[in-house]
N, C-alpha and C positions, 0 to 999 in steps of 0.2 A: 658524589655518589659513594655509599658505603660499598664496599669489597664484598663480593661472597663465592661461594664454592658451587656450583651448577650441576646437579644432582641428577639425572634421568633414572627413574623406575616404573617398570612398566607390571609388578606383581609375581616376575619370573623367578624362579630360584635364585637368580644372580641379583636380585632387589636387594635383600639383606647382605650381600655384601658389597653393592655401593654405595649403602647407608653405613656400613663400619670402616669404609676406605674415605668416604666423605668426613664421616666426625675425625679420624688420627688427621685428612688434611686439613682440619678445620685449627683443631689443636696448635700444628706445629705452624700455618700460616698466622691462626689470629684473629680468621675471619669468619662469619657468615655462613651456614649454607644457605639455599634454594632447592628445594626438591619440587623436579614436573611429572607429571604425568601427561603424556602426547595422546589421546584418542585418536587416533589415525585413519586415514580412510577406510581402510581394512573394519573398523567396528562403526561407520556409519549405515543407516541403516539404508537396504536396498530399494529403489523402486522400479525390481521388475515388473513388467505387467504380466500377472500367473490365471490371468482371465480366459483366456483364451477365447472358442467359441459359442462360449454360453450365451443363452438370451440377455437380453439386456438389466432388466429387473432382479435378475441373480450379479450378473456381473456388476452392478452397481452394490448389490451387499456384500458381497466377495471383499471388494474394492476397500471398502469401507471399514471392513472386519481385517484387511492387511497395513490400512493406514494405521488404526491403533497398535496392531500387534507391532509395529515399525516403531510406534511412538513410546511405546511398553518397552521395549529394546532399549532406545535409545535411553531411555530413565533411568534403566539396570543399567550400561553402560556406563554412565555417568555415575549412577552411585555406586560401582564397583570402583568406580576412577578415584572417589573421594576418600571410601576407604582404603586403598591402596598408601593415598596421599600422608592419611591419618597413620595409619601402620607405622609409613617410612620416618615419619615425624619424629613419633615416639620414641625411636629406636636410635635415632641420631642425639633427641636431648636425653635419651637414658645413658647414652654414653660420653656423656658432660658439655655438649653444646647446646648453649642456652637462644643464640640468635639461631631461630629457622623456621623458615617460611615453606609456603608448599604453591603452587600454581596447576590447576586443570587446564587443559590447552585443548584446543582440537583443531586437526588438520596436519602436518607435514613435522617431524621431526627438527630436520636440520632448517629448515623455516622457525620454528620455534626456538630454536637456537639461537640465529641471526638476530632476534627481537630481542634477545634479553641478556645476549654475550658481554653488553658491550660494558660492563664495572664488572666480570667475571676474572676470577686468577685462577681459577683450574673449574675444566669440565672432568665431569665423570658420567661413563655409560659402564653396563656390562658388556662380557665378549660375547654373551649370548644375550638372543632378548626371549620372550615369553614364545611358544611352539619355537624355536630356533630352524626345527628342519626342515617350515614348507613358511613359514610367515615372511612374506615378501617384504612388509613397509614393518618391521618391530626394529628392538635394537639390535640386533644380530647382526642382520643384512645390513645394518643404515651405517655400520661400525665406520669402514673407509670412508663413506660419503661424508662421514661428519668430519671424520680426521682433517680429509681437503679441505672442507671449508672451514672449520672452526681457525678464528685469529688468538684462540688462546688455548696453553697446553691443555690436551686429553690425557687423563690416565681411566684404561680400561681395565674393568676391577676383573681380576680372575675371580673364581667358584666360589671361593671362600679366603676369608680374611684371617692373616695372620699377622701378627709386629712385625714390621720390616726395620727390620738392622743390616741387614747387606745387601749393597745397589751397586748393577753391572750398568755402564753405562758404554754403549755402540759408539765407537766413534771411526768415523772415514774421513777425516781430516774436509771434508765436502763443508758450502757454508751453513747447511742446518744443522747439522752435526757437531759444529763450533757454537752455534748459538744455544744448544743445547747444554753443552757445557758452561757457557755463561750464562744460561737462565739461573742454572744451576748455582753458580755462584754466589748468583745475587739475591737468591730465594732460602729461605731459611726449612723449605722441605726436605733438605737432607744433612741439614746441619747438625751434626753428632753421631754422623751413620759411617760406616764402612762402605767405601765408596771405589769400585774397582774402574778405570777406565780400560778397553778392550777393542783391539783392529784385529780384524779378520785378515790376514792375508801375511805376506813375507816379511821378518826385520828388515825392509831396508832401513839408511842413515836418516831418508827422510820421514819415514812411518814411525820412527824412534823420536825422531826431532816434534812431530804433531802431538804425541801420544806424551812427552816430555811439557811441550808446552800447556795441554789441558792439565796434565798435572799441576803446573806451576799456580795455573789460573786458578785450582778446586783449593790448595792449601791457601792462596792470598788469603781465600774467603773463609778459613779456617774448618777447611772439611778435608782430612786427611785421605790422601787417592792414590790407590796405585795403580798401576800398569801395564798391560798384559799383552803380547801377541797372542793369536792362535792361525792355526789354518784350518784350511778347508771351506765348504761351501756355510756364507752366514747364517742361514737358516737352521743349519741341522749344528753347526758348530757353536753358536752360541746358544742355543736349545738345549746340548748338552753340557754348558758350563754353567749353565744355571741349575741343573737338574745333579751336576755332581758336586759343586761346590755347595748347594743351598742359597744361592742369592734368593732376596726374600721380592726384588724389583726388578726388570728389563727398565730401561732409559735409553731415547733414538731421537733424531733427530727426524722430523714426518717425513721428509723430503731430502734425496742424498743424490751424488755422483758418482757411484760406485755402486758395486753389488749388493749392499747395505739397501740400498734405495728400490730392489725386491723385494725386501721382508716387507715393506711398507704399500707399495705400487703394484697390484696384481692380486692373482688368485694362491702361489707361495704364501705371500707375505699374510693375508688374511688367514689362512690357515694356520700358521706357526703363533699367531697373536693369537689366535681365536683357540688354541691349543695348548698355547703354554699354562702352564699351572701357577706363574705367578704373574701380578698386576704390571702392566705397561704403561710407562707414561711418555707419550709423544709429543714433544717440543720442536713448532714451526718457525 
């Protein structure tokens, strides 16, 4: 199976920039994308019955005249989907990725996901989807649920795209939080970047010895990494060391043992992701 990069755009403001986070990871991977668009329950078309106590012989052309107007829906739907599809395409091979495909799906998200993960090396959603403040089933709300189940890293595109050259990577010595570090390793997405590894919480000998050892792992693989304590609570503490130093990336492992494993698990952690101003990428 060829490789490729796993694209969700659903036409929202954040579309165009999972289309310029898609092509740099397309770039520095080597691969492929896939762009979907999910039609979701939410745009299939209703069949309430708005008949109510009418005679029969109206209510049969009521009927009738709501079945087209449903079927009229669904058509615009669909060909809002494909232009969507077409947009994101463009915008990806205009900035130099020549393999990329597109897929109309309909029905469930993180379903559509499970079908087509499985030769994927990085998904991408935005942190907001299309209405973000009432749309139940878009990408917004579906952000966590995909995080859980996807078996391959998520990076969620912030607002807008910018070159990332400097990448904060979360570490709590926990084991996603190592595996993140060695995805890292082994993967050539951050290969020539400024790479800071960072624990929340006190230098103890041991927190120094964890934070010593991801090091050791990020230069074998020739990605130059240093290493930072901070305190304070994760959320707001590493929020604002990305916000004062310029990191242009958050990196976390999905799943942790420690406080870390709020930013991820809950309504915090959704908020601070869904908030930050730069792209996240979650490694399970």
């Amino acid at each position: 199976m060829t490789e490729k990069i796993i694209a969700f755009v659903d036409g929202s403001i954040y579309s165009a920039s999972v289309c310029e986070h898609a092509a740099w990871a397309a770039e520095r991977l080597g691969c492929g994308v896939e762009i979907l668009h999910v039609l979701g329950r939410r745009d299939a078309p209703q069949n309430t019955d708005l008949s109510g106590q009418i005679k029969l012989g109206a209510r049969s052309a009521l009927m009738s005249e709501l079945a087209s107007l449903d079927e009229q829906r669904a058509k615009l739907v669909a060909h809002r989907g494909r232009a969507i599809l077409e947009d994101a395409q463009e915008m990806v091979r205009s900035a130099g990725v020549e393999d990329v495909s597109v897929q109309l799906r309909n029905g469930d998200l993180v379903e559509s996901l499970s079908e087509r993960e499985g030769d994927a090396r990085l998904i991408l959603i935005g942190k907001r989807g299309e209405a973000a403040d009432f749309a139940i089933d878009h990408l917004g709300s579906n952000m966590e649920r995909l995080v859980r189940t996807a078996s391959r890293p998520v990076l969620v595109a912030s607002r807008a795209f910018k070159p990332i050259q400097k990448v904060l990577v979360a570490y709590d010595g926990g084991t996603s939080a190592m595996k993140a570090v060695d995805h890292l390793a082994r993967s050539p997405l951050c290969a020539g970047l400024d790479v800071t590894v960072v624990t929340v919480g006190s230098a103890t000998p041991a927190i120094e010895k964890g934070l010593a050892n991801a090091a050791a792992l990020l230069r074998a693989a020739g990605i130059e990494a240093q290493t930072r304590v901070v305190s304070g609570q994760p959320d707001t503490a590493l929020g604002k060391l990305v916000d004062d130093e310029g990191f242009d990336m958050l990196v976390m492992g999905a799943y942790g043992h420690s406080r870390i494993r709020n930013l991820i698990i809950g309504s915090t952690s959704t908020a601070m992701v869904r908030s930050c101003k730069v792209p996240v990428l979650m490694i399970r």
